[in-house]
PDBQT receptor file of N, H, CA, C and O in Angstrom, charges set to zero:
ATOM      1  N   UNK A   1       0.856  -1.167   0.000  1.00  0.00    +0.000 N 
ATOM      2  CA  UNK A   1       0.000   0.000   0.000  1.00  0.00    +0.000 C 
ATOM      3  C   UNK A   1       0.903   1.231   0.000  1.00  0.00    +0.000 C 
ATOM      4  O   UNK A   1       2.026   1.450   0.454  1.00  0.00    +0.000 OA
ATOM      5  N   UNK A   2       0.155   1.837  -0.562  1.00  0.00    +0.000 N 
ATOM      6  H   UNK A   2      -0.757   1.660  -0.931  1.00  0.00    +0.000 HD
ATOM      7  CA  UNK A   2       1.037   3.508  -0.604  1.00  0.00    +0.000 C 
ATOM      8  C   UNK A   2       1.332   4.520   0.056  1.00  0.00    +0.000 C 
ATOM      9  O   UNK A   2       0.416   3.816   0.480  1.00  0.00    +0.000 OA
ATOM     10  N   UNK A   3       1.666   5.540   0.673  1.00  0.00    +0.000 N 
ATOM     11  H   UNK A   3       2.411   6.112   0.329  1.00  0.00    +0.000 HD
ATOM     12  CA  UNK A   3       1.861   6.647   1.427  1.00  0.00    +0.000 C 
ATOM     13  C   UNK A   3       0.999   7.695   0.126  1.00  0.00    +0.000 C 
ATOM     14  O   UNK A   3       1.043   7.487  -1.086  1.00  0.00    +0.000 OA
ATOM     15  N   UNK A   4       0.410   8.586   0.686  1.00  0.00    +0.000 N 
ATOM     16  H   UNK A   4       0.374   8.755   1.671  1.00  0.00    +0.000 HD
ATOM     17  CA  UNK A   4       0.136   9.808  -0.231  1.00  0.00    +0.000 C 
ATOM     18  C   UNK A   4       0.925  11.031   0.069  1.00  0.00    +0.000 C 
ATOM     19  O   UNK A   4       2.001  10.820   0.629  1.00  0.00    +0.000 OA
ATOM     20  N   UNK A   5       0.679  12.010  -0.134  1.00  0.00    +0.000 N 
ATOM     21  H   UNK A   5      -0.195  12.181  -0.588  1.00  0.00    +0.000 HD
ATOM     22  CA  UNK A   5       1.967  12.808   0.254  1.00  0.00    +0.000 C 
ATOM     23  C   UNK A   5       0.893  13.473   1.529  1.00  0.00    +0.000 C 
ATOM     24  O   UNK A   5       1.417  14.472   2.022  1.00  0.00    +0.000 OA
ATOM     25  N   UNK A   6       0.071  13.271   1.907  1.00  0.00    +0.000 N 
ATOM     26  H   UNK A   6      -0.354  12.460   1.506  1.00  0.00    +0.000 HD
ATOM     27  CA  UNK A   6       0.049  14.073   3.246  1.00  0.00    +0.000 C 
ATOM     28  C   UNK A   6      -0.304  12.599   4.334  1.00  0.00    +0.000 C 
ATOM     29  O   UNK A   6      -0.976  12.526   5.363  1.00  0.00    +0.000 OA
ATOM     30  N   UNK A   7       0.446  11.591   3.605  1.00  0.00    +0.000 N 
ATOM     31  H   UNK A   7       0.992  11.651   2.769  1.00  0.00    +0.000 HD
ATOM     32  CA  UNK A   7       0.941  10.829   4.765  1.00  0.00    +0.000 C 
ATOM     33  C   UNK A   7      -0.428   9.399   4.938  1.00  0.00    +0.000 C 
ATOM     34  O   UNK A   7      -0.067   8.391   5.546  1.00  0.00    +0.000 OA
ATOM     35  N   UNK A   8      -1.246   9.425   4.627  1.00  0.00    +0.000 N 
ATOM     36  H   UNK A   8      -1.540  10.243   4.133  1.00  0.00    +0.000 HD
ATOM     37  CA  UNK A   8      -2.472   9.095   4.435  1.00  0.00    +0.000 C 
ATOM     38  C   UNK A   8      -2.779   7.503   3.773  1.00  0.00    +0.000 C 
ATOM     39  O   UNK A   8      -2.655   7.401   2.552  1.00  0.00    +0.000 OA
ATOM     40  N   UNK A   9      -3.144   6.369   4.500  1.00  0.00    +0.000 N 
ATOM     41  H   UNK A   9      -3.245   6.451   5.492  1.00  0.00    +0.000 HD
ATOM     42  CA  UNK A   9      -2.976   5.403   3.475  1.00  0.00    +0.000 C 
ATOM     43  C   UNK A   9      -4.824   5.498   3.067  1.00  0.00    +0.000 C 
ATOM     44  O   UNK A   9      -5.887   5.801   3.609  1.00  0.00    +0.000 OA
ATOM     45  N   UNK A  10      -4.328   5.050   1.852  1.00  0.00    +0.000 N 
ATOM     46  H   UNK A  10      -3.464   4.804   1.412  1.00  0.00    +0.000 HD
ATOM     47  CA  UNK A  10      -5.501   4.693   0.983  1.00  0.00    +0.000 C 
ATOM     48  C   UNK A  10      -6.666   3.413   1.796  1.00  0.00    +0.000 C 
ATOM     49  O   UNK A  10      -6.172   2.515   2.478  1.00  0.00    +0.000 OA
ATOM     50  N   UNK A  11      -8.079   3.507   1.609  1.00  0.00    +0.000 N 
ATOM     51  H   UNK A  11      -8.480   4.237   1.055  1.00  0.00    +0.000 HD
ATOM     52  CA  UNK A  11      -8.487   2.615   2.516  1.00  0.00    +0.000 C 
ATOM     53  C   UNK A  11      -8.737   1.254   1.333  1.00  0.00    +0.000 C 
ATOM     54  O   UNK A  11      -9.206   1.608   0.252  1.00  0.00    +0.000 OA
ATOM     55  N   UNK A  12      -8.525   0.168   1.462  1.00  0.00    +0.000 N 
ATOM     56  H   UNK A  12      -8.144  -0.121   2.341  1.00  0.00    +0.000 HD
ATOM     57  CA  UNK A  12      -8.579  -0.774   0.465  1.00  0.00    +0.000 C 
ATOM     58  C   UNK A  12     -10.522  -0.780   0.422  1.00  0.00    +0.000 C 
ATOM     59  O   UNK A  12     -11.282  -0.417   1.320  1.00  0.00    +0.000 OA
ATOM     60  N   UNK A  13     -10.882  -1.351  -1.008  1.00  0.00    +0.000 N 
ATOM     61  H   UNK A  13     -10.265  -1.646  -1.738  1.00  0.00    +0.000 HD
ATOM     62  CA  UNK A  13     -12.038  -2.006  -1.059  1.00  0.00    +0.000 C 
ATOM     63  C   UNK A  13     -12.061  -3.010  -0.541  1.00  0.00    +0.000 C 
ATOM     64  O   UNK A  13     -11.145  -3.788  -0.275  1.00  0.00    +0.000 OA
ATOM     65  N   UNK A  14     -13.736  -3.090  -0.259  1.00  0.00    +0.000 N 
ATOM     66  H   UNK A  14     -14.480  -2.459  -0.475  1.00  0.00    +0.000 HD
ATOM     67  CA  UNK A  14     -13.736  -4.420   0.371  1.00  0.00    +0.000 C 
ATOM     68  C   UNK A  14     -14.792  -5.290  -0.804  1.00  0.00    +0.000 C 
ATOM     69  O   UNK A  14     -15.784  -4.805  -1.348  1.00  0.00    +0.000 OA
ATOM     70  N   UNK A  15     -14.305  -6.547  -0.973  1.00  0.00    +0.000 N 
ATOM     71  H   UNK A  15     -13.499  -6.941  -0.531  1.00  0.00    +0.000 HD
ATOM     72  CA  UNK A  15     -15.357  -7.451  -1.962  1.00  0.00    +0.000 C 
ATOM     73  C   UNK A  15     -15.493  -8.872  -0.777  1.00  0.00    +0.000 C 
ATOM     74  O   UNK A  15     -14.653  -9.279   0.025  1.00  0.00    +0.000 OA
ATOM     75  N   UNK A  16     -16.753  -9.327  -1.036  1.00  0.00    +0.000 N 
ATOM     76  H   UNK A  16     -17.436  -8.996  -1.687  1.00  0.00    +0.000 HD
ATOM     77  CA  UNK A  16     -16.912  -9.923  -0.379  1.00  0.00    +0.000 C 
ATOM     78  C   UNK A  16     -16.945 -11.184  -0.703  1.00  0.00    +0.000 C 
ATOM     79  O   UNK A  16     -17.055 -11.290  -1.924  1.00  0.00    +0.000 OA
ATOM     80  N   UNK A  17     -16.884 -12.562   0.031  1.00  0.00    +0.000 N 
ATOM     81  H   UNK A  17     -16.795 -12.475   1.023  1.00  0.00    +0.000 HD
ATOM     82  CA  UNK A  17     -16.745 -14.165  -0.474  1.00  0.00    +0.000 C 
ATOM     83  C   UNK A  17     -17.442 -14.454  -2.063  1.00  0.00    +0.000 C 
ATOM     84  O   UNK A  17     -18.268 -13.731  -2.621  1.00  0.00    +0.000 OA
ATOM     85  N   UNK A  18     -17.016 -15.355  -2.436  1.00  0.00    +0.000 N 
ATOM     86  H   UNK A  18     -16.345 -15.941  -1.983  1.00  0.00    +0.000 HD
ATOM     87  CA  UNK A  18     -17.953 -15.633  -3.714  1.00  0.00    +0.000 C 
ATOM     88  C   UNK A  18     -19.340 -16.118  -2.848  1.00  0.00    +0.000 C 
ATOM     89  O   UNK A  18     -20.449 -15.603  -2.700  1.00  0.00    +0.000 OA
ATOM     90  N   UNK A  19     -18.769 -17.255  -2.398  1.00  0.00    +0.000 N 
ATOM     91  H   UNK A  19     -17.869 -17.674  -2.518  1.00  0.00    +0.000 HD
ATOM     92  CA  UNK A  19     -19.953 -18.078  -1.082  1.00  0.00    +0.000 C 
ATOM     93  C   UNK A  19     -20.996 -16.921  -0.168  1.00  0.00    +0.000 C 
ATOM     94  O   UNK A  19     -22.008 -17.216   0.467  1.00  0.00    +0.000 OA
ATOM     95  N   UNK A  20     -20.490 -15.791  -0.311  1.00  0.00    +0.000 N 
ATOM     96  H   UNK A  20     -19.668 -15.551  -0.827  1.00  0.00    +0.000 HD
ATOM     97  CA  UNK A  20     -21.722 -15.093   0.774  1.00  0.00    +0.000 C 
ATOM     98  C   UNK A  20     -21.842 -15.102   1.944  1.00  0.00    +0.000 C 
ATOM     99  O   UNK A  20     -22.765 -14.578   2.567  1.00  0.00    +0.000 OA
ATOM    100  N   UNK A  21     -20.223 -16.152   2.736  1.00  0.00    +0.000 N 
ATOM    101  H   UNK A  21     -19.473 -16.578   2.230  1.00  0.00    +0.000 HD
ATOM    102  CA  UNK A  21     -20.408 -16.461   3.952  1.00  0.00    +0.000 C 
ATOM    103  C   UNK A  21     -18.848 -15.731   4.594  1.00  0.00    +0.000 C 
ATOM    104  O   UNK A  21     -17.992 -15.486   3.744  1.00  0.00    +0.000 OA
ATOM    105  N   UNK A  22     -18.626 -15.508   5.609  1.00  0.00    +0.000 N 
ATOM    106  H   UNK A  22     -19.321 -15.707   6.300  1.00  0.00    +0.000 HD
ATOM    107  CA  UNK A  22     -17.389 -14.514   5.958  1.00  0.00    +0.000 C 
ATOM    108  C   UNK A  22     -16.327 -15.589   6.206  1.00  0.00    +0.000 C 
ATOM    109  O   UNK A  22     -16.542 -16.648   6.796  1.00  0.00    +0.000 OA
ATOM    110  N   UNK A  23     -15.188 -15.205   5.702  1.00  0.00    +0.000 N 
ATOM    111  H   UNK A  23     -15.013 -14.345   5.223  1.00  0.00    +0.000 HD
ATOM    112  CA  UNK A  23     -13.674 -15.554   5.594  1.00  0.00    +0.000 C 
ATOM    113  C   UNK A  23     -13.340 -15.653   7.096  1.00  0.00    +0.000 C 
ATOM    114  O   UNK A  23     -13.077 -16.715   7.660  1.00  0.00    +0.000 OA
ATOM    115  N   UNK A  24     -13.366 -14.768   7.529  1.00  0.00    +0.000 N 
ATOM    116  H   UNK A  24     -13.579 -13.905   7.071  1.00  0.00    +0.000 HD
ATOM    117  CA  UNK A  24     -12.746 -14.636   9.066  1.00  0.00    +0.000 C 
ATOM    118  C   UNK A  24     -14.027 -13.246   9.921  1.00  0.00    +0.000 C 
ATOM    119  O   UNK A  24     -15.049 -12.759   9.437  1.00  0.00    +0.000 OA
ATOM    120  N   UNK A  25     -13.604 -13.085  10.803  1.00  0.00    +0.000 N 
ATOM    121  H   UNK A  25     -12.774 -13.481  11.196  1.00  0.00    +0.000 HD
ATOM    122  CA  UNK A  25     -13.821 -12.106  11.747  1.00  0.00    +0.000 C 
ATOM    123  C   UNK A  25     -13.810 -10.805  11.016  1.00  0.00    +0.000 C 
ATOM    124  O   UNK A  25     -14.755 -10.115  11.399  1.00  0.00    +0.000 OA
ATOM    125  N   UNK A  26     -12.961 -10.115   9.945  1.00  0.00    +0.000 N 
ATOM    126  H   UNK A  26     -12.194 -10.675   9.634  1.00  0.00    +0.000 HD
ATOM    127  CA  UNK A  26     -13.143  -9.145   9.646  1.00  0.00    +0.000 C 
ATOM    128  C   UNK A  26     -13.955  -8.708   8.578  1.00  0.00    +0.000 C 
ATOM    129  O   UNK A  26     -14.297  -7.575   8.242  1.00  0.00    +0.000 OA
ATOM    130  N   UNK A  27     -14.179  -9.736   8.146  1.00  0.00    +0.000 N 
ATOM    131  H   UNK A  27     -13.901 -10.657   8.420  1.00  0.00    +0.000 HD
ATOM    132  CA  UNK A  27     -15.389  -9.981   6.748  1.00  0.00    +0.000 C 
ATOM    133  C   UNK A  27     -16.711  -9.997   7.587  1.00  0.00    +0.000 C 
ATOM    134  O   UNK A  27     -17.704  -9.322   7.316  1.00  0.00    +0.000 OA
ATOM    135  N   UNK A  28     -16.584 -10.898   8.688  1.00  0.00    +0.000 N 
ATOM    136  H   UNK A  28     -15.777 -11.446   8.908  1.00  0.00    +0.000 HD
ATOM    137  CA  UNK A  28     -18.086 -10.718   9.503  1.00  0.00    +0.000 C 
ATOM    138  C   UNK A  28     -18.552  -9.725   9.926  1.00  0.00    +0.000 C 
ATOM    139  O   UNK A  28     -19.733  -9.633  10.259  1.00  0.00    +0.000 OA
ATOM    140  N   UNK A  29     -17.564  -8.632  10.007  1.00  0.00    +0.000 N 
ATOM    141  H   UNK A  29     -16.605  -8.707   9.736  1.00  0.00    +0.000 HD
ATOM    142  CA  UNK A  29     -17.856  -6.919  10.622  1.00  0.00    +0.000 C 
ATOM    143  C   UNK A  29     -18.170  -6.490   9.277  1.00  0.00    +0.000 C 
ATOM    144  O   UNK A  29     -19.176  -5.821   9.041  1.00  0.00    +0.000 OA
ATOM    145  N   UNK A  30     -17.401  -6.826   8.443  1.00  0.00    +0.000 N 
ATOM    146  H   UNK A  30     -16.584  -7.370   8.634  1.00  0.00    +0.000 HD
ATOM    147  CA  UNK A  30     -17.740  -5.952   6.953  1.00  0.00    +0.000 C 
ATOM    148  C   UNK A  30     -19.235  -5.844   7.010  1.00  0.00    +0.000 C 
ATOM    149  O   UNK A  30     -19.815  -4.774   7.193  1.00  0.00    +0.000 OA
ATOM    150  N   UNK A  31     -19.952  -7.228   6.811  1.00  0.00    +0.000 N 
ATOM    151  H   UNK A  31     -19.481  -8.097   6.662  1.00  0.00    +0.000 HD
ATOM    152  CA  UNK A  31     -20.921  -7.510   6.234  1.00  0.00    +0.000 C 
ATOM    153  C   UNK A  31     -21.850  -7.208   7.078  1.00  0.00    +0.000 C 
ATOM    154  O   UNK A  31     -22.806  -6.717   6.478  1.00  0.00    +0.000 OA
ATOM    155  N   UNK A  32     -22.085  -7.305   8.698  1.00  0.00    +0.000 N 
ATOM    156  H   UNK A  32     -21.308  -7.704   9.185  1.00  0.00    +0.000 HD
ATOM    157  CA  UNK A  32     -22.644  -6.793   9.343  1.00  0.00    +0.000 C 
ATOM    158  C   UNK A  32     -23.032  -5.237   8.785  1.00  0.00    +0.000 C 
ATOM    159  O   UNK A  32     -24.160  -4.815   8.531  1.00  0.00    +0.000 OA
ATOM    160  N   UNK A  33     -21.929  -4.625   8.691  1.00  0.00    +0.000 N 
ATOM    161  H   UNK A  33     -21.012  -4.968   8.898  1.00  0.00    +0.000 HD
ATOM    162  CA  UNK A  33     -22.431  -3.166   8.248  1.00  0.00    +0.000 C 
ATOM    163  C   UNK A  33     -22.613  -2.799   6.978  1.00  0.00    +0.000 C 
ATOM    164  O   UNK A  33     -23.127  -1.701   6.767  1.00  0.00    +0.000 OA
ATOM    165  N   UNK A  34     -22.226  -3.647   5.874  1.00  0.00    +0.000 N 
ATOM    166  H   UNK A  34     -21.808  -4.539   6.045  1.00  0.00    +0.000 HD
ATOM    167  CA  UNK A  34     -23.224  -3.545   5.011  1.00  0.00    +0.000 C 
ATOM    168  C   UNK A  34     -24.392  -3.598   4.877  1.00  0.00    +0.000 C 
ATOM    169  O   UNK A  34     -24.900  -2.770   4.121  1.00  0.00    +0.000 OA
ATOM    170  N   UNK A  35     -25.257  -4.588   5.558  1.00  0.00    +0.000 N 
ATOM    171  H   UNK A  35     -24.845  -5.260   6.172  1.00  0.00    +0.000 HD
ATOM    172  CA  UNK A  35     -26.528  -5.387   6.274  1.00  0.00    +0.000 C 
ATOM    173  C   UNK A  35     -27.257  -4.228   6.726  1.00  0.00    +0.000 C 
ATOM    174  O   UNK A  35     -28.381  -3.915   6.333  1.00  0.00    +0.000 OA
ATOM    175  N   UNK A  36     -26.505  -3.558   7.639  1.00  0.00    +0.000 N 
ATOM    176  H   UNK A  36     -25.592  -3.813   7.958  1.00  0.00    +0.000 HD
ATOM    177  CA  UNK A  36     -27.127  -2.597   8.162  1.00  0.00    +0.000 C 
ATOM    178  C   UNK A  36     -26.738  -1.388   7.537  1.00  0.00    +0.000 C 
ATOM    179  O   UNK A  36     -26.721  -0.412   8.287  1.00  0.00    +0.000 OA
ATOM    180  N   UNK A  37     -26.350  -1.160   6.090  1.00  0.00    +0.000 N 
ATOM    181  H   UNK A  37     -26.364  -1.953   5.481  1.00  0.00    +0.000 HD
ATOM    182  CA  UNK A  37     -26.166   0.086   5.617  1.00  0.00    +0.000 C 
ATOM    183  C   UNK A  37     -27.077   0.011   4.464  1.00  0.00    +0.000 C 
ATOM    184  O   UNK A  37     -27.301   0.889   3.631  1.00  0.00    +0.000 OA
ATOM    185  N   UNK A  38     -27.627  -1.323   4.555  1.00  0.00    +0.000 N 
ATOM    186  H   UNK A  38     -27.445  -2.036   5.231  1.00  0.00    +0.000 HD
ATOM    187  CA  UNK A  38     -29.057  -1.441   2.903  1.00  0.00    +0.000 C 
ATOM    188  C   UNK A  38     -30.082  -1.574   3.849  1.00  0.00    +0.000 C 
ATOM    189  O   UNK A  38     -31.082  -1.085   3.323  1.00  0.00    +0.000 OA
ATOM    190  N   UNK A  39     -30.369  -2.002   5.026  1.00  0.00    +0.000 N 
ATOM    191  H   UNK A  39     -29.557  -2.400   5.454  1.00  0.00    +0.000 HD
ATOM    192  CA  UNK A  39     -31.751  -1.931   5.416  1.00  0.00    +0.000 C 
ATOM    193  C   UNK A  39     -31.691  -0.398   6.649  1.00  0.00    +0.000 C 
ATOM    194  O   UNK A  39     -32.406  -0.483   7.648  1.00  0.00    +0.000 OA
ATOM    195  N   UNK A  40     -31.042   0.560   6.503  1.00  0.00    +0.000 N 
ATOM    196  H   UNK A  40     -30.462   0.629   5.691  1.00  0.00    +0.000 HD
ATOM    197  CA  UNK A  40     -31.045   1.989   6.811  1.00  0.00    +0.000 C 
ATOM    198  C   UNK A  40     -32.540   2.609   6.396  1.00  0.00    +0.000 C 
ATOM    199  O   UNK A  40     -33.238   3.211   7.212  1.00  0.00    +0.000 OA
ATOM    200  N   UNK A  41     -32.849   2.421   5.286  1.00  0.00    +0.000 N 
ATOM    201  H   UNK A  41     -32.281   1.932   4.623  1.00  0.00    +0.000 HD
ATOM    202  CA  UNK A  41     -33.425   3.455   4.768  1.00  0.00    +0.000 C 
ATOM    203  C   UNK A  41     -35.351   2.727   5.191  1.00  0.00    +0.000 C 
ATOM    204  O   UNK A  41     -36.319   3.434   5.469  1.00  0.00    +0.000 OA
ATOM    205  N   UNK A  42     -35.335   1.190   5.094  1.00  0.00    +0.000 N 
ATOM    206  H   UNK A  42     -34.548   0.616   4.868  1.00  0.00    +0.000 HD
ATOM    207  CA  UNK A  42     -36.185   0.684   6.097  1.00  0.00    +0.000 C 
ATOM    208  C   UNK A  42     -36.665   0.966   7.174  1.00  0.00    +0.000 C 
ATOM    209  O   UNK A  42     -37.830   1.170   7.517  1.00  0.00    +0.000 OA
ATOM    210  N   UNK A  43     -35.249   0.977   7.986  1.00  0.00    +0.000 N 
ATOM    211  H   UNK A  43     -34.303   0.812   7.707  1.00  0.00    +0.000 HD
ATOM    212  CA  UNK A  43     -35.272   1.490   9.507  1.00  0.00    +0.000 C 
ATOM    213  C   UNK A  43     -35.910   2.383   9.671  1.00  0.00    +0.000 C 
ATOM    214  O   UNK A  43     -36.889   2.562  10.395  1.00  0.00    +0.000 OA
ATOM    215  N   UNK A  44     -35.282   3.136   8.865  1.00  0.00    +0.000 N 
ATOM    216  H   UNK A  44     -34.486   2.991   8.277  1.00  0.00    +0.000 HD
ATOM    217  CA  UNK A  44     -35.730   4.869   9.182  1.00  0.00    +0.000 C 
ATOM    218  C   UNK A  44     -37.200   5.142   9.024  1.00  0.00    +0.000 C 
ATOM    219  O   UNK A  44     -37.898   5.696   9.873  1.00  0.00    +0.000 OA
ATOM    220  N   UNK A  45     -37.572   4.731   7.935  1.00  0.00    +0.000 N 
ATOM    221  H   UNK A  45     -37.004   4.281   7.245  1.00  0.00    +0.000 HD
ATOM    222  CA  UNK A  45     -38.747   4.615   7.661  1.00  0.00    +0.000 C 
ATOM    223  C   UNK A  45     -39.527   4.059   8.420  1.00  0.00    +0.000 C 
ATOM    224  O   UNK A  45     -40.409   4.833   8.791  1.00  0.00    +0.000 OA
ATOM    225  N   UNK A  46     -39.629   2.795   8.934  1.00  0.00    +0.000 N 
ATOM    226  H   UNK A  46     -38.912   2.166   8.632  1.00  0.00    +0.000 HD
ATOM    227  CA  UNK A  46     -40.363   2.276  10.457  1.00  0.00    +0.000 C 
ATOM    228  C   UNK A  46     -40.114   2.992  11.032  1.00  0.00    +0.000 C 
ATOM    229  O   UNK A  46     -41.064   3.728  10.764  1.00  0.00    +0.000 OA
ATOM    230  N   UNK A  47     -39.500   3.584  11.799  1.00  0.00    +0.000 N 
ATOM    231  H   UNK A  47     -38.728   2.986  12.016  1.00  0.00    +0.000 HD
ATOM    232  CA  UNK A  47     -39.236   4.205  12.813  1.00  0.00    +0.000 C 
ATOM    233  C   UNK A  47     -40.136   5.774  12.618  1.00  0.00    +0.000 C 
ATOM    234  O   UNK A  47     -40.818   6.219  13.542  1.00  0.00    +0.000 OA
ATOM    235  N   UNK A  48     -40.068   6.131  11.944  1.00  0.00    +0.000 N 
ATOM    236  H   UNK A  48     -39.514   5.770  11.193  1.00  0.00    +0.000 HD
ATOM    237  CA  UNK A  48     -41.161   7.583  11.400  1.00  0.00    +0.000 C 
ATOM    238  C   UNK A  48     -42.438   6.688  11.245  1.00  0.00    +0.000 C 
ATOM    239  O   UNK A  48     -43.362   7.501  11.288  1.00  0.00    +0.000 OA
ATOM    240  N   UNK A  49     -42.768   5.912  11.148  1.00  0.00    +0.000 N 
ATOM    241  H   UNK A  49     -42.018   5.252  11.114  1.00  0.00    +0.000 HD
ATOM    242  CA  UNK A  49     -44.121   5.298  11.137  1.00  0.00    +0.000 C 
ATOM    243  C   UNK A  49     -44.090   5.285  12.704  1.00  0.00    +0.000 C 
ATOM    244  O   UNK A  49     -44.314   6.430  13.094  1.00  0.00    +0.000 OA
ATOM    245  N   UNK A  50     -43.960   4.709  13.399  1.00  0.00    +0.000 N 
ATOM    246  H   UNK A  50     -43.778   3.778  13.082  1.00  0.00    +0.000 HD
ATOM    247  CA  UNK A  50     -43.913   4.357  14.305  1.00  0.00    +0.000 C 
ATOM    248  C   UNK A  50     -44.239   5.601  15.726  1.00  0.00    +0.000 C 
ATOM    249  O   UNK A  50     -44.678   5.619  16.877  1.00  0.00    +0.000 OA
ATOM    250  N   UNK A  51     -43.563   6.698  14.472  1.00  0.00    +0.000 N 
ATOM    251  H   UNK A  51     -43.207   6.683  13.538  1.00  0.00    +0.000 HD
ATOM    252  CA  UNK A  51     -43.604   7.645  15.859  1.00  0.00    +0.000 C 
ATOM    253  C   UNK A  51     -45.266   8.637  15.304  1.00  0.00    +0.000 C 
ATOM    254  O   UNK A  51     -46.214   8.937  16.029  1.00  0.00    +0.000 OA
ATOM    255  N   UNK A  52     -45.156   8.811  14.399  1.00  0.00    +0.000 N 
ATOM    256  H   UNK A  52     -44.385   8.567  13.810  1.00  0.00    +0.000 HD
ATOM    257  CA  UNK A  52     -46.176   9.290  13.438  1.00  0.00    +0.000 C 
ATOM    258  C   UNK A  52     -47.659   8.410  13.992  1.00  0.00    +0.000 C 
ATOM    259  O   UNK A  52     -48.700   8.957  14.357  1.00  0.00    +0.000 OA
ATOM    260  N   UNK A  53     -47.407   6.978  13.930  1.00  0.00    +0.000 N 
ATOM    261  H   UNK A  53     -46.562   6.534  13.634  1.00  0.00    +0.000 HD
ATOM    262  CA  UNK A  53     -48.805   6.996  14.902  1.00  0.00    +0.000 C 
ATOM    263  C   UNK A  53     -48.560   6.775  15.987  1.00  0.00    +0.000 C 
ATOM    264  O   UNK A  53     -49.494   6.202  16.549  1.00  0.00    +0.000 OA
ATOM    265  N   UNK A  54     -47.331   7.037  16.882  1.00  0.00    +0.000 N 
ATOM    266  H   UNK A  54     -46.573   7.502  16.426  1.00  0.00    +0.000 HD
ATOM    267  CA  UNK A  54     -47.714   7.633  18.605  1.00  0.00    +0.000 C 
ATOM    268  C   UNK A  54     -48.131   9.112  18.600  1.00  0.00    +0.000 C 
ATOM    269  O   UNK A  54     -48.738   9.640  19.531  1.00  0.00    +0.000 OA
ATOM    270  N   UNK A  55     -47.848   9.579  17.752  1.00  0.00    +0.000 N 
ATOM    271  H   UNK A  55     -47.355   9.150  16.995  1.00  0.00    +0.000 HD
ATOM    272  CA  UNK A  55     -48.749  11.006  17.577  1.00  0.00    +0.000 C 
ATOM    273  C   UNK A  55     -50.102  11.069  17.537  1.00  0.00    +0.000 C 
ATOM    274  O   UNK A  55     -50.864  11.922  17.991  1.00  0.00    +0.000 OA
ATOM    275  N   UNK A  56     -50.301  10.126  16.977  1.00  0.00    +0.000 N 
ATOM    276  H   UNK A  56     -49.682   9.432  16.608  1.00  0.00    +0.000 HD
ATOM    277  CA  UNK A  56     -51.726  10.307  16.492  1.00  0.00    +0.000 C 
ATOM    278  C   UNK A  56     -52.615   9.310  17.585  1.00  0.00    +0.000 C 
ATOM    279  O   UNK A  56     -53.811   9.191  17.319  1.00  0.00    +0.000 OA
ATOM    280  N   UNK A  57     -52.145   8.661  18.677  1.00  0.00    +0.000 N 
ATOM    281  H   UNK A  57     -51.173   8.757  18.893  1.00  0.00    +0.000 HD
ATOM    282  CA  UNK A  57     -52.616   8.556  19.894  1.00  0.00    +0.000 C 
ATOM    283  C   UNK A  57     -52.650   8.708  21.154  1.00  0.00    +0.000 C 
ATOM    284  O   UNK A  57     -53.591   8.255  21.806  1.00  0.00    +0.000 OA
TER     285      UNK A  57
């Protein structure tokens, strides 16, 4: 990996198993937060439902 000139390493991509299942421990964090970086916009959305009708009772 490289140095940039203000010292900085580059962050590698991450690709994940062909299999879909984690390599080690650091693939299992990957994917965890991938997991939870595609069902975000779900969340969010329940969650404004959710409060939207405690409002409304």
């Amino acid at each position: 990996m490289t140095m940039t000139d203000t010292g900085v390493k580059p962050i590698p991509a991450y690709a994940p198993s062909e299999d879909g299942k984690p390599r080690n421990a650091v693939d299992e964090k990957w994917m965890r937060l991938h997991r939870a970086m595609m069902n975000r916009p779900a969340r969010l959305a329940k969650k404004a439902q959710k409060i939207e009708n405690s409002d409304r009772h």
